[in-house]
C-alpha positions in Angstrom: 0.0 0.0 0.0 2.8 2.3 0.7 4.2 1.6 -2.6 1.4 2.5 -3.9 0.9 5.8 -2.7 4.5 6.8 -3.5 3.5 6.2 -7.0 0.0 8.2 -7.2 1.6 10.8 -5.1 4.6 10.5 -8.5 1.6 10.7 -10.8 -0.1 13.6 -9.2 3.4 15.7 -9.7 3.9 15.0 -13.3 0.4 15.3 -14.2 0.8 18.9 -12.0 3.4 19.9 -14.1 2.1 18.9 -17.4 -0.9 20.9 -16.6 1.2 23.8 -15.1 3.0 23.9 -18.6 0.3 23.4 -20.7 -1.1 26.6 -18.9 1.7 28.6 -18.7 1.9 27.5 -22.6 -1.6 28.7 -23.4 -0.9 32.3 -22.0 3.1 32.8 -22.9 3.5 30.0 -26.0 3.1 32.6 -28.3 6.6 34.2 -27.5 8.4 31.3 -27.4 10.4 31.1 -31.0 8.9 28.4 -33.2 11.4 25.7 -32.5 10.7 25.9 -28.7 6.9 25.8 -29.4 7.6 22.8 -31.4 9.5 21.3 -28.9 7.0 21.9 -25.8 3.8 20.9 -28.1 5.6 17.5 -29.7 6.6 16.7 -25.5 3.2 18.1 -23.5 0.5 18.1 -26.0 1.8 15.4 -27.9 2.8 13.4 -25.3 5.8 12.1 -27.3 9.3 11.2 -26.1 12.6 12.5 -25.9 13.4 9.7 -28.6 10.2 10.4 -30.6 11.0 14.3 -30.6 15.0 14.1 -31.4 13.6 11.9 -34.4 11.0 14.1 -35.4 13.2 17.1 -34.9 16.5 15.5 -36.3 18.6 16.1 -33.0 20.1 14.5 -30.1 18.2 13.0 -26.7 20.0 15.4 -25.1 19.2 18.5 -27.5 15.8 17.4 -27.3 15.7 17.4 -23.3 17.8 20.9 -23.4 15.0 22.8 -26.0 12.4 21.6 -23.5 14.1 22.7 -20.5 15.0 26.1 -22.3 11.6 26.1 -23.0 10.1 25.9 -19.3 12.5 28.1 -17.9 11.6 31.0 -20.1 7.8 29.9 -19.5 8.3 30.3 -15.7 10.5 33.3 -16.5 7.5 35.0 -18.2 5.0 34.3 -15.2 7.7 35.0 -12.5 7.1 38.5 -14.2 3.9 39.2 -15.4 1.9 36.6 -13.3 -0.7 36.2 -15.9 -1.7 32.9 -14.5 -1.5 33.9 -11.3 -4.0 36.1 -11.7 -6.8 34.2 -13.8 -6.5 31.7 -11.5 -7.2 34.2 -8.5 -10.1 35.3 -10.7 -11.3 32.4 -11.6 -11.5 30.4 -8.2 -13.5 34.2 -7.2 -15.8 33.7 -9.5 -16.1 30.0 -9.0 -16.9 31.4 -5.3 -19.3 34.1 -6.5 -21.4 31.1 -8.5 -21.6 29.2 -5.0 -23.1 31.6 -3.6 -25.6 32.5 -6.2 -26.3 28.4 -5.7 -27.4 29.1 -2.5 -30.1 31.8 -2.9 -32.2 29.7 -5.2 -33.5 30.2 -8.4 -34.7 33.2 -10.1 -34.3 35.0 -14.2 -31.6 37.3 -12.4 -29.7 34.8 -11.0 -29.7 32.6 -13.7 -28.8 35.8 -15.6 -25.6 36.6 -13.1 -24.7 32.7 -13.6 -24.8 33.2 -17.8 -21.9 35.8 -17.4 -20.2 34.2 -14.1 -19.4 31.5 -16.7 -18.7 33.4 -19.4 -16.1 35.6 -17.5 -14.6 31.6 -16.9 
């Protein structure tokens, strides 16, 4: 059992990090050059190997594991100063909070209304 939860507790960090990439991706991908979106999308989206990508790409393992790592650092670079996904996800888990609430006063055209753009805004 032990051994077990070492390895879900494994799973839940790479799966963190894939969808911490994948985010930071979505907001900052776009200044990343072409080969380092290449690189992120063939290993995150893709879900291919260092193998697959050096293959794909025509490089080494090791060039392939670099342009990744290159990759995430300047990522985490772009949020460490303009916290972009920082703040959505503040925003979001507010309004997530804010639809709660409506939850609780029942049911009526307004607040089905405030819910419409609630959702909208996430």
């Amino acid at each position: 059992n032990y051994c077990l939860y070492i390895v879900c507790f494994v799973v839940n960090i790479v799966m963190d990090k894939v969808v911490e990439i994948s985010l930071l991706y979505d907001f900052y991908g776009v200044m990343l050059t072409d080969k380092q979106r290449d690189m992120i999308e063939l290993y995150y989206n893709d879900d291919l190997s260092l193998g697959e990508i050096s293959e794909i790409m025509g490089i080494s393992r090791q060039g392939a594991y670099d342009l990744i790592k290159r990759g995430e650092k300047i990522l985490y670079g772009y949020e460490e100063k303009l916290k972009l996904v920082e703040k959505f996800m503040a925003t979001k888990r507010k309004v997530q909070e804010a639809y709660k609430l409506l939850d609780a006063m029942g049911d009526s055209p307004e607040i089905s209304k405030i819910k419409d753009i609630l959702h909208e805004i996430i």
